[in-house]
N, C-alpha and C positions, 0 to 999 in steps of 0.2 A: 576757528569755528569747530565746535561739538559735531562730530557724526552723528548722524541722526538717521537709525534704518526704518524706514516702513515698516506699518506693522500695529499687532493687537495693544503693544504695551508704548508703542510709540520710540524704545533706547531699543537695542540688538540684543545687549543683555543690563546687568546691574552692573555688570565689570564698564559698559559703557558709559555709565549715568556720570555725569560730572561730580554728585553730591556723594558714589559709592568711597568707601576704603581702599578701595584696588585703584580706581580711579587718581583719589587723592596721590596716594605711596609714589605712581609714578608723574604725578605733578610736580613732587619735590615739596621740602619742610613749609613750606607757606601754606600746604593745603592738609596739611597732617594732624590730627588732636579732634579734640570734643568742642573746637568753637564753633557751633554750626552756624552761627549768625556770618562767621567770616569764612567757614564755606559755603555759604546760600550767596552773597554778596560776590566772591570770587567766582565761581558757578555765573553768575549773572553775565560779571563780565565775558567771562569766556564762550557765553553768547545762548545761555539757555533761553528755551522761551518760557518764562513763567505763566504765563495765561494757557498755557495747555497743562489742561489738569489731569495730567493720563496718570492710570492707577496705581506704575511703577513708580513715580515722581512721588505719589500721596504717600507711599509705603514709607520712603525715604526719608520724607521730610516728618513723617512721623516719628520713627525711627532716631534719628539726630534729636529732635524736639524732647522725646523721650527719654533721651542719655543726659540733655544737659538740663532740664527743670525737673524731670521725676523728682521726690524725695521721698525715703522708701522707709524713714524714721525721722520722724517730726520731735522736733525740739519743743513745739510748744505742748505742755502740759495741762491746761487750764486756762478759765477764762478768770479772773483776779477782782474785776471790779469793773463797771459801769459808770459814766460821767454822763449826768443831768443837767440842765442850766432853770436857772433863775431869775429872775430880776435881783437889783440888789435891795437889799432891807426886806427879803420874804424868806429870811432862813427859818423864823416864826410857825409860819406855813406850811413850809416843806418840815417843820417837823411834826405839826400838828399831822398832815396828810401820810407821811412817810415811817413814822413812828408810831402816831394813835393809827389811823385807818386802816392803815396797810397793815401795822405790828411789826414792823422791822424796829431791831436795838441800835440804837445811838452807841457811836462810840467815841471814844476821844479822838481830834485831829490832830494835824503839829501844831505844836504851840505859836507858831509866827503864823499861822492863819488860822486860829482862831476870829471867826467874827465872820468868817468869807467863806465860809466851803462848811458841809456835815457829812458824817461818814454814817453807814447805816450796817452793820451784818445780815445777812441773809443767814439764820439759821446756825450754826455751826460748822455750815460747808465752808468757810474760809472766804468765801468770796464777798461782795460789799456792794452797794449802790452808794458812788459818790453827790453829792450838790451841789455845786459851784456857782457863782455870781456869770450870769450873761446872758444871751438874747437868741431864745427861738424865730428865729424867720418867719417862718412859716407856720402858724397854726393847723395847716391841712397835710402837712408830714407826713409820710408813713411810716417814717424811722422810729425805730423801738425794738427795747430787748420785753423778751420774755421771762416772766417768772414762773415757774413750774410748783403746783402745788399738788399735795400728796394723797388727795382721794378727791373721789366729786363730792362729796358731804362739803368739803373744804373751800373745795372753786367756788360751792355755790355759797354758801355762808358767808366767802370773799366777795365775791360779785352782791351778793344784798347790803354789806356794809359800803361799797363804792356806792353803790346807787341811792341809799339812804343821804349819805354824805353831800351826794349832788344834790339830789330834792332839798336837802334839806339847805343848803344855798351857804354863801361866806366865805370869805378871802381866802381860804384854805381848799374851797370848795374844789372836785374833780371839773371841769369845761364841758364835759363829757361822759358819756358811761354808756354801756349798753345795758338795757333793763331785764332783770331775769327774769328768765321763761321764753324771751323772743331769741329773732335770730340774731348770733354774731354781726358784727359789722363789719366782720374781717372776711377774706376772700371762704368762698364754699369750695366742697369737697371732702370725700371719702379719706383722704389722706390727711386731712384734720384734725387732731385728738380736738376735744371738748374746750373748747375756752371763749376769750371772752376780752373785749378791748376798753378801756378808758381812757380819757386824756386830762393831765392834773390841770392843777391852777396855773401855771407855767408854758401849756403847752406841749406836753412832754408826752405822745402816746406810749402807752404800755400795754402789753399784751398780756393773762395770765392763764394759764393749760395746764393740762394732766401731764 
């Protein structure tokens, strides 16, 4: 069993804490290295009490947590593309909507799926909104990327073209839109830039902001 002295921190010292480095070294190789999950587990065994949450314990265990999931240079670069779903036989639609409404460029897919999927560029930035053949669940989703546009002249000229397109009804049509001039139907707050939500013929909410 752990010694355990009374007291403000609940351990004597950090040299006493079962999860310190000083501690480990003189456990022996089993308790040595950055696997904290098999020093918290070993710790356990050797009889810590985990439901005391004393502040030395919090330190540590942050500490550990810190050494082995930090990552202090992200490999990912960029977000690549977005995948949509569809029903099947509405690629029609998604490009009448995704192409004429919205103004995103078609671009070529692979050739063995042609017929099933549309690929669309966003701009020159590299990045894409896919199409795909499949089945939205749930029409009351919150899930949705955002697209970013480049003035409010812009957002809003976008947003009258969604909204015309709904009023104006047909297979292509948005399910959804929020009408300019009102409020978002997206959460409120200060910390909002300006936008604005629709949801296509498919299902598919999308968000578009400053």
């Amino acid at each position: 069993m752990v010694r355990v002295v009374p007291g403000g921190n609940g351990w004597g010292s950090e040299g006493d804490h079962p999860l310190s480095q000083q501690w480990m070294r003189r456990r022996g190789p089993y308790c040595a290295g950055t696997d904290f999950r098999r020093r918290w587990r070993h710790a356990r065994k050797c009889g810590v009490n985990q439901t005391r949450p004393v502040p030395q314990l919090n330190q540590l265990l942050f500490r550990g947590l810190r050494e082995e999931f930090l990552v202090t240079d992200s490999m990912i670069t960029g977000l690549a593309h977005v995948n949509l779903l569809v029903p099947e036989g509405t690629l029609d639609q998604a490009e009448a909507f995704y192409g004429g409404t919205l103004g995103l460029t078609s671009t070529p897919v692979p050739y063995l799926q042609k017929g099933t999927l549309l690929w669309f560029n966003i701009g020159d930035s590299g990045q894409q909104v896919h199409v795909a053949f499949g089945v939205n669940e749930s029409l009351s989703s919150r899930r949705h990327p955002c697209f970013k546009l480049e003035s409010p002249e812009k957002l809003l000229e976008l947003q009258h073209r969604i909204w015309n397109h709904h009023v104006r009804g047909g297979d292509a049509a948005p399910l959804q839109a929020d009408k300019p001039g009102e409020q978002s139907s997206g959460a409120q707050g200060v910390e909002y830039p300006s936008r604005f939500f629709a949801r296509d013929f498919a299902g598919n909410r999308l968000e578009f902001s400053l």
